[in-house]
C-alpha positions as CSV (number, residue, x, y, z in Angstrom):
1,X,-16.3,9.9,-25.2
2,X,-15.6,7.7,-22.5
3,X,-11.9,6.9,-21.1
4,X,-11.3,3.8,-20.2
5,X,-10.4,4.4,-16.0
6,X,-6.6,3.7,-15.6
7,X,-5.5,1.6,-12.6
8,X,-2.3,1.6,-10.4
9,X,-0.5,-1.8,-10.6
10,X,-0.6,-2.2,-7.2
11,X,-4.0,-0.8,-6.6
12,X,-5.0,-4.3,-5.3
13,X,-2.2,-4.2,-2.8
14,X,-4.3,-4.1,0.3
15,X,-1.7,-3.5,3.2
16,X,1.1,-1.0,3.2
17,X,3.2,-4.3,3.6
18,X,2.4,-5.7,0.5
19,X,3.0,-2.1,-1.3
20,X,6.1,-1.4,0.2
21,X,7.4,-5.3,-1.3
22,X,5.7,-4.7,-4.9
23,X,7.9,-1.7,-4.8
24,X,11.3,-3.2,-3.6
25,X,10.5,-5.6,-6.5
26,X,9.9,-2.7,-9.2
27,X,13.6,-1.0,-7.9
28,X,15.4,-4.4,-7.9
29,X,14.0,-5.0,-11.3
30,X,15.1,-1.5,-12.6
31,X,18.7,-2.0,-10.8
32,X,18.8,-5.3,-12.6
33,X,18.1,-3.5,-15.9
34,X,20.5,-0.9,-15.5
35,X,23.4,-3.2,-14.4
36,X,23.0,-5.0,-17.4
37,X,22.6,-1.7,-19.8
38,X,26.1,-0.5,-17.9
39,X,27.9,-4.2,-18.6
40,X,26.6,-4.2,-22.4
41,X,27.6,-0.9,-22.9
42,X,31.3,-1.7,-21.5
43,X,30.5,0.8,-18.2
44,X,31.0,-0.8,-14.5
45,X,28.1,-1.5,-12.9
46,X,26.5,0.6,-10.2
47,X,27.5,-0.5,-6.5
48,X,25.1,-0.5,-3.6
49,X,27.2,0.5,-0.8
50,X,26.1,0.3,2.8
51,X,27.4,1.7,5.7
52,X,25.8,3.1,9.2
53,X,27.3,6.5,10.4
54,X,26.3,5.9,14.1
55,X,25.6,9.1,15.8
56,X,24.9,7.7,19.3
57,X,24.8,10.1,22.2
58,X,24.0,9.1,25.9
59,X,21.9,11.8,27.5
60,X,21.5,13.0,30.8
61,X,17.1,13.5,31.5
62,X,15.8,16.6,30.4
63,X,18.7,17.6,28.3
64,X,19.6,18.1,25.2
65,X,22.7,18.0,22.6
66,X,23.9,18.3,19.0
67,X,25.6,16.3,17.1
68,X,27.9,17.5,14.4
69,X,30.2,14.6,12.7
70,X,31.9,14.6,9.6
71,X,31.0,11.5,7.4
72,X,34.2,9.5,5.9
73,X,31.2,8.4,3.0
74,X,31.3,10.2,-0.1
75,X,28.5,9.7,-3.1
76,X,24.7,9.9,-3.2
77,X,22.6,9.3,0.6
78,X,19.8,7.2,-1.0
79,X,18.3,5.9,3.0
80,X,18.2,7.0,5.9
81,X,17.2,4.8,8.8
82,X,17.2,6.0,12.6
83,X,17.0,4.0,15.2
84,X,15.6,4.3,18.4
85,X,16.2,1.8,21.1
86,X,13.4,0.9,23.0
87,X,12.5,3.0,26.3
88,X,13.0,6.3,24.1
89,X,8.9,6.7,24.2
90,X,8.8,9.3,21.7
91,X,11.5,11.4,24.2
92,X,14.6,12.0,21.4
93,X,14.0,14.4,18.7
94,X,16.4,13.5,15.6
95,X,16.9,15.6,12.3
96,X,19.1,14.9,9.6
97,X,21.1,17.8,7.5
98,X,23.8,17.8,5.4
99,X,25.7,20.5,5.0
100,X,23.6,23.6,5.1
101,X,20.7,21.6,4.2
102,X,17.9,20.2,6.1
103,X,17.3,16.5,4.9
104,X,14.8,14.7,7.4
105,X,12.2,15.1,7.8
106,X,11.8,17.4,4.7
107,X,10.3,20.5,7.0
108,X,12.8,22.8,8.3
109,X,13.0,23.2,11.8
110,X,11.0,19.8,12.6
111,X,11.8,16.7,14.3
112,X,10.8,13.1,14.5
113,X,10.3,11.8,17.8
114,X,9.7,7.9,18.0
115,X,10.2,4.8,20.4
């Protein structure tokens, strides 16, 4: 018996670019969904709420720090997004925890480094 070969819908997405949209669409489209299931039902509907914690630290060369600061945010941490201003040349390694857990990258006891 032959199976007929299943395909990814966005198997045809060539660049990471397009990927990464047909995605954003798919999650919009769910939120949509939902939001309406939640008003029909009578429930409120679910709030995206954003908000930067900015954890900037200036540094002295070849030294080192960490940062420990209580967030005023309650609820889920769906993104994270660090930023590193340009100059950093892959010089600042950043980790992410919360609490007693390690959160990014997903290894424990590594570090991104990026410009």
């Amino acid at each position: 018996m032959v199976y007929p070969k299943y395909k990814l819908p966005f198997e045809e997405l060539t660049t990471i670019d397009e990927r990464v949209d047909y995605v954003h669409n798919q999650l919009v489209a769910a939120q949509l969904a939902l939001n309406q299931l939640l008003e029909k039902e009578g429930m409120p509907p679910m709030t995206v709420v954003t908000r930067d914690v900015n954890l900037r630290v200036l540094l002295e060369p070849n030294t080192g720090t960490r940062v420990f600061k209580p967030s005023p945010l309650t609820g889920r941490i769906v993104q994270l997004i660090p930023h590193w201003p340009d100059g950093c040349n892959a010089l600042v390694d950043v980790a992410v925890g919360h609490k007693d857990t390690w959160i990014y990258p997903h290894l424990v006891d590594t570090f991104v480094a990026l410009n």
